[in-house]
N, CA, C and O atoms as a DFTB+ gen file, in Angstrom:
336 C
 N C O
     1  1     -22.635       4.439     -34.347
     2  2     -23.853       4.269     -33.569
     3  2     -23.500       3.647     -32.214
     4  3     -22.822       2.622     -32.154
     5  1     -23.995       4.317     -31.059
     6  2     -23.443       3.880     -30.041
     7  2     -24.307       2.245     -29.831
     8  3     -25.265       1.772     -30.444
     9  1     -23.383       1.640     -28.569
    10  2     -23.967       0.393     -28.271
    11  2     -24.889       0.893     -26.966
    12  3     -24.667       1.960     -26.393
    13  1     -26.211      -0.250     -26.487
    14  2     -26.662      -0.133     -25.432
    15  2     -26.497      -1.193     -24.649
    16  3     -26.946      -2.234     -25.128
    17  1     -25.863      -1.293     -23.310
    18  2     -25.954      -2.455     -22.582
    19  2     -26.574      -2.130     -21.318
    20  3     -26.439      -1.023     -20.799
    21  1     -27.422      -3.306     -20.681
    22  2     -27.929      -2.807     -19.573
    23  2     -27.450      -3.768     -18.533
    24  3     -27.427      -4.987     -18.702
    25  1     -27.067      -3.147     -17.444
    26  2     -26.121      -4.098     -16.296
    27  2     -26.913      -4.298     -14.903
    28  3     -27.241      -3.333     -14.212
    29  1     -27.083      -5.119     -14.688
    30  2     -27.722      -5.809     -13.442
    31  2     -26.215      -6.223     -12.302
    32  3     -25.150      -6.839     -12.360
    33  1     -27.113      -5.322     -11.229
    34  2     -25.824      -5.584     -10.339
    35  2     -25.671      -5.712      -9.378
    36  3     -26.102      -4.679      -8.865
    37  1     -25.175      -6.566      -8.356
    38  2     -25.369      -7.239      -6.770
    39  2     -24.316      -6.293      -6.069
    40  3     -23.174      -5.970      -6.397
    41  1     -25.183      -5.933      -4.881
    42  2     -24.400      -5.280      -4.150
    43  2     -24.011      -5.501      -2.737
    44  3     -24.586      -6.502      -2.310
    45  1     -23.265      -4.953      -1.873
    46  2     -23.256      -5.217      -0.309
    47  2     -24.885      -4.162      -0.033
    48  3     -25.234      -3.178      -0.685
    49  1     -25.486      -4.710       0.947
    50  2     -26.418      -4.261       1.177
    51  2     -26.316      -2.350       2.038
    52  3     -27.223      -1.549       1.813
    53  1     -25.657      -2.143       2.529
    54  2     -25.036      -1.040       2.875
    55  2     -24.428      -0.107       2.229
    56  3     -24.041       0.983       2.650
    57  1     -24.330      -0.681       0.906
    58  2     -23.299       0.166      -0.317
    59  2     -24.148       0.418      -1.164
    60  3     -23.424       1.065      -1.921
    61  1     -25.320       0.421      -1.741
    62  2     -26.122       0.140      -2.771
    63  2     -26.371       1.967      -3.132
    64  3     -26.108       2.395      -4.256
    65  1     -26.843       2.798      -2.137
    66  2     -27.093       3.852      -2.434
    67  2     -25.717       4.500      -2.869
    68  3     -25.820       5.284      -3.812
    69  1     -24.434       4.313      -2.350
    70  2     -22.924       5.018      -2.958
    71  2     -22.438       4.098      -3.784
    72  3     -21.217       3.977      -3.681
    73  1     -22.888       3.485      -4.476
    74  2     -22.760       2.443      -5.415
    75  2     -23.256       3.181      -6.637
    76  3     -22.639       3.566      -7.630
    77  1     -24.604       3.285      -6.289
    78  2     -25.569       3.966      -7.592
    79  2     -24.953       5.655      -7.962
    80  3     -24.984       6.144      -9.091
    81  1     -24.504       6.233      -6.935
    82  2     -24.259       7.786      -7.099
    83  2     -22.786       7.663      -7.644
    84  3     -22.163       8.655      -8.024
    85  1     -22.211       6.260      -7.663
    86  2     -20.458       6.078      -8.639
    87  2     -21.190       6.074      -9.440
    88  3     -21.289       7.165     -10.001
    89  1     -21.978       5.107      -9.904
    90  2     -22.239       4.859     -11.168
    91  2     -22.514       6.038     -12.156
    92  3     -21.869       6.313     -13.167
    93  1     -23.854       6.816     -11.534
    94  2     -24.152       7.953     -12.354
    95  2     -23.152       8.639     -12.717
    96  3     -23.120       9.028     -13.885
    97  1     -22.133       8.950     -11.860
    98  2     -20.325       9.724     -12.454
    99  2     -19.732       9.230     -13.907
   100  3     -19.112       9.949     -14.691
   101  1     -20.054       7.868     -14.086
   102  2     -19.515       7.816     -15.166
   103  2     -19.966       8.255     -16.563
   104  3     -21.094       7.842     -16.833
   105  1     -19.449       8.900     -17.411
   106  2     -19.690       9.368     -18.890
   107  2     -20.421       8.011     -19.746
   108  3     -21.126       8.506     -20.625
   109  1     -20.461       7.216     -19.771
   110  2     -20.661       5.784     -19.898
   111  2     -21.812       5.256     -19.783
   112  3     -22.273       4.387     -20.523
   113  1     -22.450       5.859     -18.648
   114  2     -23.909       5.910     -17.527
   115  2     -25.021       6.560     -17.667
   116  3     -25.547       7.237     -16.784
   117  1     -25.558       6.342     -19.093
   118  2     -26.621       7.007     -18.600
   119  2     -28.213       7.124     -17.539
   120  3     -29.055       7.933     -17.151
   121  1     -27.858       5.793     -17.474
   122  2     -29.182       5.444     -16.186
   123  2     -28.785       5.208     -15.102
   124  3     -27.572       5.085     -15.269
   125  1     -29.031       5.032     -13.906
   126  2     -28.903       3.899     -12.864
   127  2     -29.698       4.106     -11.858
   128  3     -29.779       5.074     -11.100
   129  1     -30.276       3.136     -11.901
   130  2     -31.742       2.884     -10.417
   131  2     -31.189       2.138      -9.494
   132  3     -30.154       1.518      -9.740
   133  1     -31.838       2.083      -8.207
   134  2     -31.477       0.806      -7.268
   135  2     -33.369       0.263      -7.016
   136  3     -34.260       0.996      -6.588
   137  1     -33.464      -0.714      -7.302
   138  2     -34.428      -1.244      -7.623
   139  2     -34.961      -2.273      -6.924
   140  3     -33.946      -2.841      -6.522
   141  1     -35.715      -2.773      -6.590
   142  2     -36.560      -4.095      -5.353
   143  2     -36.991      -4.860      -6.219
   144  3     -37.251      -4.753      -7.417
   145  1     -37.060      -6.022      -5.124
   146  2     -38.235      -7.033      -5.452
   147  2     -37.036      -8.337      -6.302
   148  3     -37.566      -9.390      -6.658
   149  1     -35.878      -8.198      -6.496
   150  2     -35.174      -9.622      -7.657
   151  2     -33.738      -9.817      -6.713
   152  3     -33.503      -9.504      -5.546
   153  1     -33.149     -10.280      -7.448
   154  2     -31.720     -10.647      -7.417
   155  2     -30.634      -9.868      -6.971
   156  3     -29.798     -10.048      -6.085
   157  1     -30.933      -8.498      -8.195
   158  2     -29.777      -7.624      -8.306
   159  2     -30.327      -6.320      -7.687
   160  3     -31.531      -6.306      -7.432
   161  1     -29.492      -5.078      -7.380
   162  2     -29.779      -4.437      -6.603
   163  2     -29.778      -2.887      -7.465
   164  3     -30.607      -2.019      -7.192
   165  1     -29.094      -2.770      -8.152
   166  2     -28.976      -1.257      -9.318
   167  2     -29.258      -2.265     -10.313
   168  3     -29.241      -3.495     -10.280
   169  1     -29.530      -1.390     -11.233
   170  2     -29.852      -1.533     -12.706
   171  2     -28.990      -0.106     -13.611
   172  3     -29.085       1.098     -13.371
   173  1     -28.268      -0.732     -14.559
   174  2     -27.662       0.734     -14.813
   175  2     -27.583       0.814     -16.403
   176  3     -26.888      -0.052     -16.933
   177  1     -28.332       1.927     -17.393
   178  2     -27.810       1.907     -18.677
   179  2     -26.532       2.598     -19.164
   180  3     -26.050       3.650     -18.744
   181  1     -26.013       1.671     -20.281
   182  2     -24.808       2.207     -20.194
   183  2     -24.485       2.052     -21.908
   184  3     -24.823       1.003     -22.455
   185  1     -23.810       3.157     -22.723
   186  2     -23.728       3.455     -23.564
   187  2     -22.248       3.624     -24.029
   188  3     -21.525       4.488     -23.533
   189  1     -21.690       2.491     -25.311
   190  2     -20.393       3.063     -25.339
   191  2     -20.528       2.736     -27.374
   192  3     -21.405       2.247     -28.086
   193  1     -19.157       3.322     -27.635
   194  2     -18.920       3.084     -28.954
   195  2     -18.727       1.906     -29.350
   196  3     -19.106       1.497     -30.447
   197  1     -18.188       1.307     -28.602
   198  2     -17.520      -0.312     -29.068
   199  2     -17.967      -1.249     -27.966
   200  3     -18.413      -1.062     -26.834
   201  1     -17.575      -2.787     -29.003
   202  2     -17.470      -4.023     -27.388
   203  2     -16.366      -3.875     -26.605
   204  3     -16.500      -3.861     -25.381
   205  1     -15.105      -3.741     -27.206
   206  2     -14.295      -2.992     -26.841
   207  2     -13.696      -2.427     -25.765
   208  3     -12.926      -2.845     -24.900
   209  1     -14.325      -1.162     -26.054
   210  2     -14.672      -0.301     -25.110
   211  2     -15.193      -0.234     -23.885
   212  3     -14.724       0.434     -22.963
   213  1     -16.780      -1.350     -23.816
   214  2     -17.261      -2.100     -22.900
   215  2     -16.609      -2.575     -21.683
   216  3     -16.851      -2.365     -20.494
   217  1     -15.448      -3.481     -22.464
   218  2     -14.989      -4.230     -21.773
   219  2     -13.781      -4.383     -21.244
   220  3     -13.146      -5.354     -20.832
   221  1     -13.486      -2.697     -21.378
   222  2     -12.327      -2.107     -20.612
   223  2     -13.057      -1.347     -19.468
   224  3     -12.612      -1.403     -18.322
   225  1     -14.218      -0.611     -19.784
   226  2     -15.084      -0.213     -19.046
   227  2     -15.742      -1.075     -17.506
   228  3     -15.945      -0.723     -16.344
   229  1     -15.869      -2.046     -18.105
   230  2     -16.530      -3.299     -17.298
   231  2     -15.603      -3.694     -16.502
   232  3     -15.930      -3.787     -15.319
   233  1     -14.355      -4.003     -16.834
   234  2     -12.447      -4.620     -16.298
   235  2     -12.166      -3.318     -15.098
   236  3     -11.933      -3.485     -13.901
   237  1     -12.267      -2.081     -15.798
   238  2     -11.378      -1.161     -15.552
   239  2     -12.293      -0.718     -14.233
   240  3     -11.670      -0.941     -13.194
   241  1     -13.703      -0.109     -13.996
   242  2     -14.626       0.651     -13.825
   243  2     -15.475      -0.011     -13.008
   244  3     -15.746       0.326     -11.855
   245  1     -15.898      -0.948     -13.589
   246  2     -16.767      -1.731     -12.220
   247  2     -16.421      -2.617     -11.798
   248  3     -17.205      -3.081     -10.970
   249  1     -15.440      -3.234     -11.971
   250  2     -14.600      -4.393     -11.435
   251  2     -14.305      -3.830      -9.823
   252  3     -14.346      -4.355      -8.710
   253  1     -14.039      -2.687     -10.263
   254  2     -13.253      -1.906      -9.037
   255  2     -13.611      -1.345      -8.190
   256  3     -12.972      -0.835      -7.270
   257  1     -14.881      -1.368      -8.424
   258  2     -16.014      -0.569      -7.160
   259  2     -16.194      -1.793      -6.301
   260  3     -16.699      -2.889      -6.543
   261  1     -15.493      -1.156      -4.960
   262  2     -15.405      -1.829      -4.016
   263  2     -17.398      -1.793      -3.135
   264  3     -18.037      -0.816      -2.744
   265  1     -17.700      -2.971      -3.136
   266  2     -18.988      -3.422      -2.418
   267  2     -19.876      -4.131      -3.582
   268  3     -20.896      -4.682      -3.169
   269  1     -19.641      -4.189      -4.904
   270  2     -20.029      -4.725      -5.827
   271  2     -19.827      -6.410      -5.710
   272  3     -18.700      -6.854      -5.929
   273  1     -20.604      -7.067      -5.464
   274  2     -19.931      -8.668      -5.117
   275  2     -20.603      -9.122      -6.969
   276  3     -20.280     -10.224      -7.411
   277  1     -21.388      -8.284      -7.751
   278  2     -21.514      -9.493      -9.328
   279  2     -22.114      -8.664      -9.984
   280  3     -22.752      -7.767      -9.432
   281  1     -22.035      -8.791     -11.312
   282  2     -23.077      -7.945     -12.057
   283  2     -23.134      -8.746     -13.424
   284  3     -22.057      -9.223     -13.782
   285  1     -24.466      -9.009     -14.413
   286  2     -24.649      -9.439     -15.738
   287  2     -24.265      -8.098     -16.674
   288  3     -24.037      -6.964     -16.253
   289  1     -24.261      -8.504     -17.894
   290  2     -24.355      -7.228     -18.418
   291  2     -25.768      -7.942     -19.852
   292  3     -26.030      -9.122     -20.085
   293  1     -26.124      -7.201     -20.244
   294  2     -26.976      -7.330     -21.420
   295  2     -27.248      -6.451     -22.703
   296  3     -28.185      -5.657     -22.794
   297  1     -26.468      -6.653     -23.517
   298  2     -26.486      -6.165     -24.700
   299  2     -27.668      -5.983     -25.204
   300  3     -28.393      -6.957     -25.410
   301  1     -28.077      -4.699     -25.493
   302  2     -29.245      -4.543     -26.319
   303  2     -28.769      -4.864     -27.811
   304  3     -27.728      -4.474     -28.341
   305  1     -29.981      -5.835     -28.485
   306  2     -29.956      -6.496     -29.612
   307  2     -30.951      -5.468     -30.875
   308  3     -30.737      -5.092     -32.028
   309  1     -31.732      -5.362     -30.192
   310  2     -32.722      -4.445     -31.321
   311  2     -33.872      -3.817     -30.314
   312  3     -34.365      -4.260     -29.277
   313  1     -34.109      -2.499     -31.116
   314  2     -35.174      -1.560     -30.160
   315  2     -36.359      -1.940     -31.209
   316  3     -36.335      -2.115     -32.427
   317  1     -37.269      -1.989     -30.371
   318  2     -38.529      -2.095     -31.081
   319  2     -39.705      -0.248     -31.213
   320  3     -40.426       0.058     -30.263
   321  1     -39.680       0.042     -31.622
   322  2     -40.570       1.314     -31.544
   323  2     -41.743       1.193     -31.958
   324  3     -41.989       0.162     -32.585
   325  1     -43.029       2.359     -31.715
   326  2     -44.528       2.089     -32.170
   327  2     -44.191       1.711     -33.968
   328  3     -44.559       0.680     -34.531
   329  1     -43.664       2.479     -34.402
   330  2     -43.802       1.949     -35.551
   331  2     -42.828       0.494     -36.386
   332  3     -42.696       0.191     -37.571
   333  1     -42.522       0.134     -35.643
   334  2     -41.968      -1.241     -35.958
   335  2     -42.727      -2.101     -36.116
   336  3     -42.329      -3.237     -36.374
């Protein structure tokens, strides 16, 4: 069962739109907005098999995107649905 994490992420203000169009490239990615109004500047869902995995992903992948100055990440814990 895959994992869901959702990543909040600070950007150079000039980079935010080629920031978001890396992101979507990755297999990893299935969301990413650039979003107003808070802190962080994309919002991106991201889907892998393992923590693992994550966090070679996270090291390897966004560490390295140059204009990225921070990002949280947030593990989804449990989905709630109508019938829950």
């Amino acid at each position: 069962m895959p994992i869901k994490i959702f990543l909040a992420i600070k950007t150079r203000p000039e980079r935010v739109k080629e920031i978001c169009r890396k992101l979507r490239k990755f297999r990893e990615v299935s969301e990413a907005y650039i979003v107003t109004k808070g802190q962080y500047d994309i919002i991106a869902a991201i889907k892998v098999h393992s923590l693992d995995r994550y966090r070679v992903f996270a090291i390897n992948q966004i560490g390295n995107i140059d204009g990225i100055t921070d990002f949280v990440s947030f593990l989804v814990a449990t989905f709630i649905d109508d019938d829950s």
